[in-house]
N, C-alpha and C positions, 0 to 999 in steps of 0.2 A: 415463426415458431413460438411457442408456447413454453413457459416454466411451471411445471407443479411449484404451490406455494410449499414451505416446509414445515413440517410440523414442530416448534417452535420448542421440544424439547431440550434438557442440557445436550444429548448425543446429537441433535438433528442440528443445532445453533454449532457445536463443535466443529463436525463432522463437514459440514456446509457443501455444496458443490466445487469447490474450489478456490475462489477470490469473494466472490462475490460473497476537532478533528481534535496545553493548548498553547497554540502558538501563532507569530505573527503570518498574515498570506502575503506569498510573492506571486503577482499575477505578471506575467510574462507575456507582454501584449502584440499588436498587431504590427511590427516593422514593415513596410513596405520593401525594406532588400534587405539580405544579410552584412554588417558590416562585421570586419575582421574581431578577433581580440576585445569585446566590451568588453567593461569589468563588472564581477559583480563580485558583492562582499559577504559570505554568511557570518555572524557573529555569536557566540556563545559565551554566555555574561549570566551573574545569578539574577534572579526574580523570582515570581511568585504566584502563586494560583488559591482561587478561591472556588470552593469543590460547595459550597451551599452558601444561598441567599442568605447577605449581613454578617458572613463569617468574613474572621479575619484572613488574610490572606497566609497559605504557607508557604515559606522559602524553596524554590526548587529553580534549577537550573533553566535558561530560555533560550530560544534562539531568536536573531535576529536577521535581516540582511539590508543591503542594499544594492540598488539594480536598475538600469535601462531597461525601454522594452525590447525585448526579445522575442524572437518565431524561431518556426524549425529554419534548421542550417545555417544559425548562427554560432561564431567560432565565439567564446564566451572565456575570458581570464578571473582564473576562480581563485580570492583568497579567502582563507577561513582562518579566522583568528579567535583564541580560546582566552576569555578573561575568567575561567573560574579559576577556584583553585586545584584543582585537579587536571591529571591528563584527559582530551578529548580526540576522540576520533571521527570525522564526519562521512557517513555513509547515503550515497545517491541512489534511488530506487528508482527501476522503469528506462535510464538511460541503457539502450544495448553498445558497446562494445568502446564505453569510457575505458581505455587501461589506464589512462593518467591517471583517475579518480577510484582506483579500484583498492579497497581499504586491504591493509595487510599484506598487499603486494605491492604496491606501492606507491601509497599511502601509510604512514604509520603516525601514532596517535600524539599530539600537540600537545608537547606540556606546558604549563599554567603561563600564562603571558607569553605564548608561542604561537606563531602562525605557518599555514602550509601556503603555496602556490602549484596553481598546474591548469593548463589551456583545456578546456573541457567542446566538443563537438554536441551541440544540439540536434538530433539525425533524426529525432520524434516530435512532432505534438502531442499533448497530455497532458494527463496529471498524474505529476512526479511526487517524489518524496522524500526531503533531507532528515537525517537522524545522528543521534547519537550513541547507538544503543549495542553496538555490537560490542565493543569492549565495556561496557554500563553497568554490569552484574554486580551485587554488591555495594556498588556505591553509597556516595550519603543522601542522594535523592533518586526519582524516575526522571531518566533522563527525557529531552523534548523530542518534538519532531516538527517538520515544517514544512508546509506545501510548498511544489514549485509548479507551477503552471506555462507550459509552454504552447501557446499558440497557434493554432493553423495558419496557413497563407491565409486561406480563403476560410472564414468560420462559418458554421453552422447558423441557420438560421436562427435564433433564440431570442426574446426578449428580456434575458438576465442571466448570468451568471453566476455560482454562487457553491464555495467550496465548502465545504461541511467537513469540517477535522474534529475526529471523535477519539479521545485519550481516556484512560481508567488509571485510578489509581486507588490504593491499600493504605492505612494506618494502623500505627502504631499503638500501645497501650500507652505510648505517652502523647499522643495525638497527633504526633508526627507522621510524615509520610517518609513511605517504608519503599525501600530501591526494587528493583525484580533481580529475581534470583536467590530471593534469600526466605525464608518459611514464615507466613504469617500469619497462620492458624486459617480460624473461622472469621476472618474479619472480613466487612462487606466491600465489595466493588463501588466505587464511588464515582461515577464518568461527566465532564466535559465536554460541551462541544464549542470548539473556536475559542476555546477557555473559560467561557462560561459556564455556570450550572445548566443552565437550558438559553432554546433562541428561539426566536420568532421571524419567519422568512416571510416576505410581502408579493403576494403574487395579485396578479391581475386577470379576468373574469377574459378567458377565452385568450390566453397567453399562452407560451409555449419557454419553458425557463430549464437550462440547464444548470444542473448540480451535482457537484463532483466532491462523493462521498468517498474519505478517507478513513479506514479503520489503522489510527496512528497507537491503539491499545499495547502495551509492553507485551503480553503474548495473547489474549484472548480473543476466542472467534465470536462475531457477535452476528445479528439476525438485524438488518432492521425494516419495521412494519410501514406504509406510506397508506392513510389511513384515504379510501375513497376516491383516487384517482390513477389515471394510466400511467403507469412510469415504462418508460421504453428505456431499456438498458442498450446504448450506443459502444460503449468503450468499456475494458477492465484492462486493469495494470497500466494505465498511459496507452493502451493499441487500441483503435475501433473495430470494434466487431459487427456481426449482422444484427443490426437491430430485431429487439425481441421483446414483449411484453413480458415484465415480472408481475406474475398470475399472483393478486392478493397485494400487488404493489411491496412484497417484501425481497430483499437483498440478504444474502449471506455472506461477509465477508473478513476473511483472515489476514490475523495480524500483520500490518503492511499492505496490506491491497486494498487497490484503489478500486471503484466503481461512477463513472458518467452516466449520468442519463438525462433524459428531458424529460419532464414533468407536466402533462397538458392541464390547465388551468381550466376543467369545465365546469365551475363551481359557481354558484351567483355571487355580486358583490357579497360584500359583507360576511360571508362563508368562512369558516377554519377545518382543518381538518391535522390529525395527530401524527407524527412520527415519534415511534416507539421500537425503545431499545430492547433484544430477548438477547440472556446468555446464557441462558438454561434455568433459571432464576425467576425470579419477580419481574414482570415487565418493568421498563423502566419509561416513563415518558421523559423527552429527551427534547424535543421540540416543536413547535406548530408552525403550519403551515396558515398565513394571515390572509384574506383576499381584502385588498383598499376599494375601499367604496366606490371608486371612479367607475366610469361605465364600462363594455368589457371593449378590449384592444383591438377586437374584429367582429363584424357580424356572426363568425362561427371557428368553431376549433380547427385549428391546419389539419393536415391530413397527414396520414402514417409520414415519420421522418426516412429522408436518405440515410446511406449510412455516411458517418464521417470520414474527410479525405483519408487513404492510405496512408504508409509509413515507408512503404518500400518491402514490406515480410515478403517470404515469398506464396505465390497461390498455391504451392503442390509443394509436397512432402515426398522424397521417393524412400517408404520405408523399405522396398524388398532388397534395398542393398545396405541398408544403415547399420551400423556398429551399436549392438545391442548390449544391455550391462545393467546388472542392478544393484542398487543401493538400498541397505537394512537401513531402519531407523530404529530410533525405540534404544532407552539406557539398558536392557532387560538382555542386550545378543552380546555375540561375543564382537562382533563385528564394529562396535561402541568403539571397539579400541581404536579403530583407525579414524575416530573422530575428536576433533580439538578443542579445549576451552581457545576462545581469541585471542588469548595471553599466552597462550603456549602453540600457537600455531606456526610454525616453519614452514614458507615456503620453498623450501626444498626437498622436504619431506617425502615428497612424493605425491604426484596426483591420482584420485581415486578414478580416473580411467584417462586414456590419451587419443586423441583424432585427429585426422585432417581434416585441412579448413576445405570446406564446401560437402565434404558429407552429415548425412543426418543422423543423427543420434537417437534413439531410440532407448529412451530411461523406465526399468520397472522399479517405483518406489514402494519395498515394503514395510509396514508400517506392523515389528514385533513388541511395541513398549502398549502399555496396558490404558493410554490417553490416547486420543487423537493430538500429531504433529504438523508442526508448520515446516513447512519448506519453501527455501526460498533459491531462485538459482540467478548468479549474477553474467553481466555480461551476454545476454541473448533469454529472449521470447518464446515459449514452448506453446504448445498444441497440447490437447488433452487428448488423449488418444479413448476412442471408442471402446467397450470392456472384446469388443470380436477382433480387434486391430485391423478393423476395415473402413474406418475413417475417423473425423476426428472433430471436434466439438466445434464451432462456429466462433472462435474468439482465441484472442491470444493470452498467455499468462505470462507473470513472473515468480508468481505465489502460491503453492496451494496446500491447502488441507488435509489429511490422510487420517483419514479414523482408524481407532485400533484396531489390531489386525488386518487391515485391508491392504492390496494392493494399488495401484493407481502407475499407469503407465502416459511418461508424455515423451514430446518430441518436438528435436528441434534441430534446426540446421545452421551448422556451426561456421559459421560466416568470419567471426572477426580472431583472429589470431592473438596465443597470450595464456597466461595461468590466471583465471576467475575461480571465485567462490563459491561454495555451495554453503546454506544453512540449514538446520533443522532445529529444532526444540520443541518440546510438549508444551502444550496451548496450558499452561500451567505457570502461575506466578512465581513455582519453586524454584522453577527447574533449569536448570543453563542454556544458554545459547552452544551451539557447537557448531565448526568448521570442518568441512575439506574443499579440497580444491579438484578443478579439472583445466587440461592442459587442450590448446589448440595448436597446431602448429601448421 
């Protein structure tokens, strides 16, 4: 299948199909078996970021870890320890049906020289994503974010790997960087990738390289361009999908979603070509792509890729029995009300719908607020359901998009039992994060 490319305006960059980086990577490698209980450490300590060449660095919060290698189906002992001085909360994107790790319920946010523990199950390959940002609003910086990379048994063919974590951040009139959440005029987007102002990736002449773009932006949807070559789109959100050419080599992807793909190198030595950033804005160049002079890695370019191992989702959906229910977004309904700042979130509260475990759920999200919103649902993998509800997109989500006024209907089969999260927020550096929950039982 085929992607129209997008037209690279602010609503089209907003708006996006769906999903489709600064801080330290944890690549989560090749174990030959699962062993029980590794430990691995994430760490949240201040440091610093430098947003243009020869500028000084500004003060903002990092994350850290440390880590064995790891695959899918490893049992994992997770401590997070907070050395700022403020409380922190650690949030894991792309794991389905973590309740140990599931923030707010139970998980609750580490104050300053405080650590949590809890045995977390690895049940996917991909690319993951730790953050800080759910209780973050406000704060005295943007808080980080931080790739987790987990593994396949058996990996994909590729000649390189290589994570791309793409962060934005806003200043101050005192040149400071300004937290999300809070109003800060006309002032420009300033973006990172892998903490840098820009990167330079090294490919080779008739190679085949995965790269696994993460939009880690505080809320915005961004577009980006892959100037001159096939990028086959493998995976979104951590799940493999049916591989598909992004027609123009561009990706659109929303705040927190991740995007895999391999990159065919058919470019002669010595060759570059541009990856550029759209937010509705002034293109941004963000990075190149370098070919090394060596001679090329094959006599010719591989051929269309497999798709990547499964995860275990299921093939089939049965929506004509699923528990149907919709969800308003948007500050502008009245239905706002049953939505929470993270500080004021009670889980007891009540969940905004309830199911048994093994039926499918069937979500209409409408989108009444006057931006396009992000949504994000924890604890299980949805399907984008078709606008005729007669099937459903080729790929799995965690994250999606909702342009104003629109509807967008997904689905998912509620497998793991427990009260998970729902998030939404307008793709807008003003505006609040907010919660509810849904119950499986």
């Amino acid at each position: 299948m085929t992607v129209q490319p997008p037209a690279l305006s602010r609503r089209a960059v907003l708006a996006g199909f769906g999903t489709m980086i600064t801080a330290p990577v944890l690549t989560i490698g090749n174990a030959a078996a699962a062993l029980p209980h590794k430990a691995l450490t994430i760490r949240a300590a201040p440091g610093g970021v430098v947003l243009k060449p020869g500028a000084t660095p500004l003060a903002r919060p990092s994350l850290a870890l440390e880590a064995p290698a790891l695959t899918r189906g490893d049992e994992v002992a997770v401590q997070f320890d907070n050395q700022l001085e403020q409380p922190a909360l650690l949030t894991l994107r792309g794991l389905d049906g973590a309740a140990s790790a599931e923030p707010l319920v139970k998980t609750k946010p580490v104050p300053p020289g405080g650590s949590d523990r809890f045995l977390l199950s690895l049940r996917s390959a991909g690319t993951l994503l730790a953050d800080l940002r759910l209780t973050a609003d406000g704060g005295s910086a943007p808080m980080p974010a931080l790739p987790l990379i987990v593994s396949e048994a058996e990996p994909p063919q590729a000649d390189g790997d290589q994570v791309v974590l793409i962060e934005d951040f806003r200043l101050g009139e005192d040149g400071k960087l300004r937290p999300s959440g809070v109003d800060v005029g006309a002032t420009p987007w300033l973006y990172t990738v892998n903490g840098k102002p820009s990167a330079e990736f090294t490919l080779r002449a008739n190679g085949r390289f995965r790269f696994r773009f993460i939009n880690a932006c505080q809320r915005n949807v961004i577009a980006l361009r892959i100037e001159d070559h096939n990028v086959w789109v493998m995976a979104l959100d951590s799940q493999p999908a049916e591989p598909f050419l992004a027609r123009g080599g561009a990706l659109v992807i929303a705040a927190g979603g991740r995007v895999d793909v391999l990159i065919d190198a058919a470019k002669p030595p010595g060759s570059s070509a541009a990856i550029t950033l759209h937010d509705g804005g002034k293109p941004v160049p963000l990075a190149r792509l370098v070919y090394a002079d060596d001679p090329p890695l094959r006599p010719a370019p591989l051929p269309q890729p497999a798709p990547f191992p499964a995860n275990g989702l299921p093939a089939q959906l049965p929506l004509g029995s699923a528990l149907r229910t919709e969800l308003l977004l948007g500050a502008l309904v009245n239905a706002q009300l049953d939505w929470f700042a993270p500080d004021k979130f009670n889980p007891a509260a009540g969940p905004a719908f309830q199911v048994k475990r093994g039926r499918t759920v069937v979500l209409a999200l409408t989108n009444h607020a006057t931006s396009p919103m992000v949504f994000h649902l924890h604890g299980h993998h949805f399907r984008l359901l078709d606008r005729l509800d007669d099937g459903w997109k080729p790929f799995w989500l965690d994250t999606l998009a909702i342009d104003a006024g629109q509807t967008q209907r997904i689905a998912f089969a509620a497998e793991y039992p427990g009260l998970w999260l729902i998030e939404a927020y307008a793709a807008k550096w003003s505006e609040p994060r907010l919660v509810r929950s849904y119950l499986v039982t």
